[in-house]
Biopython code that builds the backbone (N, CA, C, O; Angstrom):
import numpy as np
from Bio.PDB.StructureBuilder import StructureBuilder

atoms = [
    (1, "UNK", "N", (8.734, 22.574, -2.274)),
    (1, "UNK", "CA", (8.108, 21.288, -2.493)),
    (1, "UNK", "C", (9.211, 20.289, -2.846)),
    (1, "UNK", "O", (9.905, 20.614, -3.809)),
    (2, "UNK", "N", (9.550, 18.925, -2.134)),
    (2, "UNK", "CA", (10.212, 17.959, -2.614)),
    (2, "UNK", "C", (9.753, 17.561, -3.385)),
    (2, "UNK", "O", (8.695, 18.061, -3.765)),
    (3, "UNK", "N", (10.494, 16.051, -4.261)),
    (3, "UNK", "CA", (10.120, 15.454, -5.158)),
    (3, "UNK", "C", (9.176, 14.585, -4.796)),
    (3, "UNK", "O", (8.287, 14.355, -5.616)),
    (4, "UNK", "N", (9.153, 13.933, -3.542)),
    (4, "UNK", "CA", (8.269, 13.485, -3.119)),
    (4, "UNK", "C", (6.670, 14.005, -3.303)),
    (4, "UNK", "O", (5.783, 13.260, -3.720)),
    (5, "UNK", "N", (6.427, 15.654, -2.853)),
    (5, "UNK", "CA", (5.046, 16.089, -2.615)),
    (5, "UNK", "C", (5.116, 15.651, -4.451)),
    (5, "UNK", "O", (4.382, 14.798, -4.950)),
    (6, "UNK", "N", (6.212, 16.495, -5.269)),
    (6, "UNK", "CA", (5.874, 16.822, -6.437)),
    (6, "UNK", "C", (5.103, 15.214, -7.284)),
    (6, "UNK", "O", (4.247, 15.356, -8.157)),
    (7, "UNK", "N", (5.485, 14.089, -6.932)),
    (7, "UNK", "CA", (5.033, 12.845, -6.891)),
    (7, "UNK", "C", (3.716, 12.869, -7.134)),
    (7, "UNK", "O", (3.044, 12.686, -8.149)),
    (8, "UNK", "N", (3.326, 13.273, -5.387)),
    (8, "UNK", "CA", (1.988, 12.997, -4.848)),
    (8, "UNK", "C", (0.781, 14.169, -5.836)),
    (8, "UNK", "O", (-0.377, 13.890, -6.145)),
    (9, "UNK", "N", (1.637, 15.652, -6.191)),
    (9, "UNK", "CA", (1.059, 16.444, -7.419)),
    (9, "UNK", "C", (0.456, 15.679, -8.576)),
    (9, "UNK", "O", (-0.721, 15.709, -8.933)),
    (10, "UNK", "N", (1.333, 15.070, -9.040)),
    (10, "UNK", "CA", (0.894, 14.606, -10.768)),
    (10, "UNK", "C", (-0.015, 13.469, -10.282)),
    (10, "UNK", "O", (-1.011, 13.152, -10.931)),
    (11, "UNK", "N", (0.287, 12.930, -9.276)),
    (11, "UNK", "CA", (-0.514, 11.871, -9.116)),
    (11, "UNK", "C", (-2.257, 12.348, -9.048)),
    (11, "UNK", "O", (-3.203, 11.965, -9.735)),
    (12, "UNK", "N", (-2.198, 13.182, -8.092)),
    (12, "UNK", "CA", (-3.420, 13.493, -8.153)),
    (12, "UNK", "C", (-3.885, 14.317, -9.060)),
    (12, "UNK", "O", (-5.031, 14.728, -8.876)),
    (13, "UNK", "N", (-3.177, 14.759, -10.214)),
    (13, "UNK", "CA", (-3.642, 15.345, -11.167)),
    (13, "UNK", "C", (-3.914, 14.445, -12.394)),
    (13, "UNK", "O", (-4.695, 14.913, -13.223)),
    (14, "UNK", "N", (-3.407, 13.266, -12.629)),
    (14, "UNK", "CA", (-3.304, 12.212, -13.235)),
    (14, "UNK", "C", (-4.416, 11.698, -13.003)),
    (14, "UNK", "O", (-5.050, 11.734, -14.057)),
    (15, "UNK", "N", (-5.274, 11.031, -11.847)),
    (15, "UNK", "CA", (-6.325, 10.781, -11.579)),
    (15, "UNK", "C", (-7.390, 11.731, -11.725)),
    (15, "UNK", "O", (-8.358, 11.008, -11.488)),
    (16, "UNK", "N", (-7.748, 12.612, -11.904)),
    (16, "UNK", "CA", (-8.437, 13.637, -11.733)),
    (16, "UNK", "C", (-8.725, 13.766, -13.284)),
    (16, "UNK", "O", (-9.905, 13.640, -13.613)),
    (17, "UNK", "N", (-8.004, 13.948, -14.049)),
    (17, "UNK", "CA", (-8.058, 13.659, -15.692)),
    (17, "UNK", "C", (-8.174, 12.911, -16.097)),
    (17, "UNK", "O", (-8.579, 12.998, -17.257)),
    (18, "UNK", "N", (-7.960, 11.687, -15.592)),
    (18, "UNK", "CA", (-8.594, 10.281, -15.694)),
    (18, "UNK", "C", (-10.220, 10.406, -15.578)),
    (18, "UNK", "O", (-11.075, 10.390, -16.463)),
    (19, "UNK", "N", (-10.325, 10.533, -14.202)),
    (19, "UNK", "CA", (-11.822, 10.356, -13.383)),
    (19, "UNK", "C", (-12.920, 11.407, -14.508)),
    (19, "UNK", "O", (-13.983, 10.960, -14.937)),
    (20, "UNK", "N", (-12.383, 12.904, -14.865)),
    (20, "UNK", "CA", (-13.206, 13.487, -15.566)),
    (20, "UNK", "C", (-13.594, 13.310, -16.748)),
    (20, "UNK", "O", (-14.661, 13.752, -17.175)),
    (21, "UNK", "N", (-12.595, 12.495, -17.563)),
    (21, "UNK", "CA", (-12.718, 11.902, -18.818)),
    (21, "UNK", "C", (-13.435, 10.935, -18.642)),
    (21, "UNK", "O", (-13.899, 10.563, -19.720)),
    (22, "UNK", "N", (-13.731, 10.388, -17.881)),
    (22, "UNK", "CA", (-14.217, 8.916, -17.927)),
    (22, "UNK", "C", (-16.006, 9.241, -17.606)),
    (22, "UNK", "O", (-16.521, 9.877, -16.687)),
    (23, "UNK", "N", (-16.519, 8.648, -18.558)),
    (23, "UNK", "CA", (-17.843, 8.894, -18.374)),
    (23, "UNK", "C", (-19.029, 7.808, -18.212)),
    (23, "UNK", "O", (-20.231, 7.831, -18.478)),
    (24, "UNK", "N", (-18.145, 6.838, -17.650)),
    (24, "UNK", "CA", (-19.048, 5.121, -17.092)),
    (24, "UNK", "C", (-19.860, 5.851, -16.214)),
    (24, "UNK", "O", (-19.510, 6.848, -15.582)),
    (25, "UNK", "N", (-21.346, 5.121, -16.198)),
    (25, "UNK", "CA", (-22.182, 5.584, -14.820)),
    (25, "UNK", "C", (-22.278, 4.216, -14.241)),
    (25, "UNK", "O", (-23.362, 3.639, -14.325)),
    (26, "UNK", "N", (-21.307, 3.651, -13.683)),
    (26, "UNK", "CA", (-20.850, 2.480, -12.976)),
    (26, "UNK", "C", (-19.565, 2.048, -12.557)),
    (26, "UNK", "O", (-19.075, 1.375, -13.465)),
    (27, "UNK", "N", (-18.754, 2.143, -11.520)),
    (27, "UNK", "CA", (-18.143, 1.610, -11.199)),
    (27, "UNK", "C", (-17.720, 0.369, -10.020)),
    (27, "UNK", "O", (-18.482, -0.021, -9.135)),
    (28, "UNK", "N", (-16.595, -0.028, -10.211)),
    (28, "UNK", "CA", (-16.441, -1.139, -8.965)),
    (28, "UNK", "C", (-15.348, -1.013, -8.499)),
    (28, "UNK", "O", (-14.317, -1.122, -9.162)),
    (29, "UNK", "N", (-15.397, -0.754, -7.233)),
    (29, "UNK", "CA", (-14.256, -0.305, -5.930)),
    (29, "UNK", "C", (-14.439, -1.297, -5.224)),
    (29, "UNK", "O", (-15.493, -1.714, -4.744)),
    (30, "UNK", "N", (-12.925, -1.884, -5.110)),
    (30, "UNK", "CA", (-12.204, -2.609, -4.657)),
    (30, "UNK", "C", (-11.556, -2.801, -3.120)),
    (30, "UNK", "O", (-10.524, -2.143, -2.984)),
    (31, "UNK", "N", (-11.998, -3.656, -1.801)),
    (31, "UNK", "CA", (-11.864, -2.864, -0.869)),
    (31, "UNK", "C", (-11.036, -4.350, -0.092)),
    (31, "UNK", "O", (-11.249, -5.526, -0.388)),
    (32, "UNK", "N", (-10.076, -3.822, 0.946)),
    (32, "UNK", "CA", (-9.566, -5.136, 1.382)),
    (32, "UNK", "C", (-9.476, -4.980, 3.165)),
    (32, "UNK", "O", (-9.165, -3.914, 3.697)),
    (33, "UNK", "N", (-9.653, -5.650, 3.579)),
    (33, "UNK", "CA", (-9.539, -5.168, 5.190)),
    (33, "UNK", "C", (-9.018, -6.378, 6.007)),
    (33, "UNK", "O", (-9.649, -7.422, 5.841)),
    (34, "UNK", "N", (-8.356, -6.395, 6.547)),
    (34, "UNK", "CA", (-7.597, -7.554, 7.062)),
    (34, "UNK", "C", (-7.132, -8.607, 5.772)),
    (34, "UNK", "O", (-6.500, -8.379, 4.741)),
    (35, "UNK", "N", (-7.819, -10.012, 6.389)),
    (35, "UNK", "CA", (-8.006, -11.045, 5.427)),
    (35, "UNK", "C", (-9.401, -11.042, 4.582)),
    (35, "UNK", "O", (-9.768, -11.954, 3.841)),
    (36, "UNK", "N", (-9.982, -10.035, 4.802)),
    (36, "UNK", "CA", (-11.431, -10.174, 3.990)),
    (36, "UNK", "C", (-11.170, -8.477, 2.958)),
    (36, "UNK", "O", (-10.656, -7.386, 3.204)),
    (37, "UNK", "N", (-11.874, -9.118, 1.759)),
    (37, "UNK", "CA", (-11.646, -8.572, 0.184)),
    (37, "UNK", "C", (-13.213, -8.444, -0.228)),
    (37, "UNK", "O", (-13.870, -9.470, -0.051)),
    (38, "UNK", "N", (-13.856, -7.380, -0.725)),
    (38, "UNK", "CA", (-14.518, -7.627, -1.066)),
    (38, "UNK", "C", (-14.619, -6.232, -2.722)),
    (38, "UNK", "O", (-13.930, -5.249, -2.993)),
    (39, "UNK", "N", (-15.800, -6.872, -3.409)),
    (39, "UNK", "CA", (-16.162, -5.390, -4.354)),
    (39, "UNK", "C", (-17.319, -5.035, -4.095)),
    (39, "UNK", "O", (-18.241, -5.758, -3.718)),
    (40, "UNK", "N", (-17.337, -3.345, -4.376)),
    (40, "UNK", "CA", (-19.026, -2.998, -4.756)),
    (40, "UNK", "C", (-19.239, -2.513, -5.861)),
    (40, "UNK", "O", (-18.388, -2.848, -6.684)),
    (41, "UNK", "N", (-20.261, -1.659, -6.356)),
    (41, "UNK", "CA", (-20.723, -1.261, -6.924)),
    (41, "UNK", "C", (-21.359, 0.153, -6.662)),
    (41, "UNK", "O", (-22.418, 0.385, -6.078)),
    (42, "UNK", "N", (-20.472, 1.052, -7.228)),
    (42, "UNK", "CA", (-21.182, 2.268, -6.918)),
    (42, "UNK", "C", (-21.512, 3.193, -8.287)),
    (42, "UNK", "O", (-20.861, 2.927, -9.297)),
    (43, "UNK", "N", (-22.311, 4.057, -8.330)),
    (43, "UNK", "CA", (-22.636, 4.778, -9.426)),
    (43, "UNK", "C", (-21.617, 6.225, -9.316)),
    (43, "UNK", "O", (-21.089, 6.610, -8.273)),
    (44, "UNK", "N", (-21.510, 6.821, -10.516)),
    (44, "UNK", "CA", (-20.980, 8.057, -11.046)),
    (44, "UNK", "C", (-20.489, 8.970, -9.393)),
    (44, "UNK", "O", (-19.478, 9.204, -8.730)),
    (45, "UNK", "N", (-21.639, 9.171, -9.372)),
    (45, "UNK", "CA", (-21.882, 10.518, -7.762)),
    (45, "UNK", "C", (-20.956, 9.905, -6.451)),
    (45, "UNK", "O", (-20.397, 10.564, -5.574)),
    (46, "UNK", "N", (-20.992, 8.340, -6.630)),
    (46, "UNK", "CA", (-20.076, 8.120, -5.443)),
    (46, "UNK", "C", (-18.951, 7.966, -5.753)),
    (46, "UNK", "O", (-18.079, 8.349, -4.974)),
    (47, "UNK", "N", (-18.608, 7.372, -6.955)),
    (47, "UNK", "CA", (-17.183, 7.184, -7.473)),
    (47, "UNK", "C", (-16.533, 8.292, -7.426)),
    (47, "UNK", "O", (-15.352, 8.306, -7.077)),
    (48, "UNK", "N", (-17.535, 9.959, -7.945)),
    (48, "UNK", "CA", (-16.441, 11.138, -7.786)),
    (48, "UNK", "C", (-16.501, 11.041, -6.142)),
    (48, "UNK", "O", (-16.511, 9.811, -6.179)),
    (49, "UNK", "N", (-16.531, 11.219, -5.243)),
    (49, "UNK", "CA", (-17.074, 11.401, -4.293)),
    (49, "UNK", "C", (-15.937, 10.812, -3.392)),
    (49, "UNK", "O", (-15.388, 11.357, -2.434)),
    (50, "UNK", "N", (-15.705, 9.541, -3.934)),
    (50, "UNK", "CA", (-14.603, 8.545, -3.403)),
    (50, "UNK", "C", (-13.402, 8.971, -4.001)),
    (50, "UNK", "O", (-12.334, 8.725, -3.440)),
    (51, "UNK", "N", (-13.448, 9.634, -5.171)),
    (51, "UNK", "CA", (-12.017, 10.186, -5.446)),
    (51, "UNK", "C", (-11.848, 11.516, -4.843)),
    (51, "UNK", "O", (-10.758, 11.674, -4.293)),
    (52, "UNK", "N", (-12.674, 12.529, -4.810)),
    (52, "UNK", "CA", (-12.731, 13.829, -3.780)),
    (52, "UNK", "C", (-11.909, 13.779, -2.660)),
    (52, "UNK", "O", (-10.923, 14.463, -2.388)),
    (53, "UNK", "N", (-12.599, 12.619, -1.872)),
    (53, "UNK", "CA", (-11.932, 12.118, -0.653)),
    (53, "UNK", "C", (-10.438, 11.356, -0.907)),
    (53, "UNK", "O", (-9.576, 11.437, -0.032)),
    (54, "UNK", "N", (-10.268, 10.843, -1.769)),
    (54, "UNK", "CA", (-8.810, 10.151, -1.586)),
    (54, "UNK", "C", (-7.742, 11.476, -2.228)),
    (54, "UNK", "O", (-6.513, 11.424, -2.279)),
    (55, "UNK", "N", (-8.404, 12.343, -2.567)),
    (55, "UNK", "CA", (-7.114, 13.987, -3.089)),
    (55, "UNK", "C", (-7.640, 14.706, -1.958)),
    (55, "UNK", "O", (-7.338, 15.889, -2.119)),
    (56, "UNK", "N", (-8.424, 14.513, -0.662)),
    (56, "UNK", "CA", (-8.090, 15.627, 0.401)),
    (56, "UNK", "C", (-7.003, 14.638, 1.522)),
    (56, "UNK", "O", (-6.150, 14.976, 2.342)),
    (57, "UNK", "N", (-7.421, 13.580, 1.170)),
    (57, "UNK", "CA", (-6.571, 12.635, 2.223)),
    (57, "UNK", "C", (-5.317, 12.543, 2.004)),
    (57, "UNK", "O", (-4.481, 12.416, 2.898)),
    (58, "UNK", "N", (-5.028, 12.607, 0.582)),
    (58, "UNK", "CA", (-3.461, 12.500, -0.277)),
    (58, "UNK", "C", (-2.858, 14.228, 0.612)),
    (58, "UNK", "O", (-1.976, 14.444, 1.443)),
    (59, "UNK", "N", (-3.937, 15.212, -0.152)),
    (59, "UNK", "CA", (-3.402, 16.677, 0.554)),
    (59, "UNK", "C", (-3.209, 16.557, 2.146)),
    (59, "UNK", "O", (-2.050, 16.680, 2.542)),
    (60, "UNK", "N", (-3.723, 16.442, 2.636)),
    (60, "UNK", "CA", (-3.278, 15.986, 4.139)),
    (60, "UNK", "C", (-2.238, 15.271, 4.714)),
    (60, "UNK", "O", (-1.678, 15.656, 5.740)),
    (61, "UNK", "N", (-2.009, 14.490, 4.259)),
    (61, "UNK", "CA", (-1.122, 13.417, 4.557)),
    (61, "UNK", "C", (0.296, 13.356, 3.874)),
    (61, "UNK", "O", (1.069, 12.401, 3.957)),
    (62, "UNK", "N", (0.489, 14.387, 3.266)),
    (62, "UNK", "CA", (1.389, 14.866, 2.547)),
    (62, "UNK", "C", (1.969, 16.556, 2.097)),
    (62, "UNK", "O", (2.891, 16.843, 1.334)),
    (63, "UNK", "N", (1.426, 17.108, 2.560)),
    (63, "UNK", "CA", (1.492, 18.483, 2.835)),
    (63, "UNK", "C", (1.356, 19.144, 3.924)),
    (63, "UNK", "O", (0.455, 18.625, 4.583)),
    (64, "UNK", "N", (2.049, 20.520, 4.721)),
    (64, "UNK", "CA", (1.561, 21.358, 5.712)),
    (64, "UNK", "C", (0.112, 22.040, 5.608)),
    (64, "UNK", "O", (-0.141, 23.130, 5.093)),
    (65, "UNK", "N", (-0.363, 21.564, 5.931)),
    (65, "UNK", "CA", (-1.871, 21.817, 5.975)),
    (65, "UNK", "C", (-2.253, 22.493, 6.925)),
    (65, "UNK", "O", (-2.412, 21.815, 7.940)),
    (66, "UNK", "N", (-2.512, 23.755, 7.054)),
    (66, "UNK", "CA", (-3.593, 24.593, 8.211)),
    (66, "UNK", "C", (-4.605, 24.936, 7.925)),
    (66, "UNK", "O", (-4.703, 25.917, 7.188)),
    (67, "UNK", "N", (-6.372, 23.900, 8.648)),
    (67, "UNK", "CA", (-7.442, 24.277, 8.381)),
    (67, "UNK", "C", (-7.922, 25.463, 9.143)),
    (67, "UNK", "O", (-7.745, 25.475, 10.361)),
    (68, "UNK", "N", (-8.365, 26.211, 8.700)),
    (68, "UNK", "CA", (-8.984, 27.330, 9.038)),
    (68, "UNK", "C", (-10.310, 27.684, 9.165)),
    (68, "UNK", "O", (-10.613, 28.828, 9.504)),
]
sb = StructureBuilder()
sb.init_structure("model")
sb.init_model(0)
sb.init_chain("A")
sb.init_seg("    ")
for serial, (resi, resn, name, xyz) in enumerate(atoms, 1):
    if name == "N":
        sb.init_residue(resn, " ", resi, " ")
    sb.init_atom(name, np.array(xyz, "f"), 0.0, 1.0, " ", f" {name:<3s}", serial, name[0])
structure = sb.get_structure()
């Protein structure tokens, strides 16, 4: 593992201990796409949900990955 993956490690372990500690049943995600910005509003179930997905995308996109 470079220092790089090792980076992308704490990072997503950093968030993850964040996200589980945190016990708001509300959040607001922040989204930008071209020139247009917008927020929503999502509850608990999607917020984990949205972080799930951004630590398989981090694992992917940064590691040798063979799905099986």
């Amino acid at each position: 593992m470079n220092e790089e993956q090792l980076k992308v490690i704490e990072d997503i372990y950093s968030t993850l201990g964040s996200v589980a500690n945190d016990k708001a049943t509300e959040y607001e995600h922040h989204f930008k796409e071209g020139h247009n910005e917008w927020t929503e509003t999502v509850d608990r179930e999607q917020h984990l949900q949205a972080i799930i997905e951004w630590v398989i995308q981090q694992i992917e996109n940064n590691f040798e990955w063979e799905n099986e």
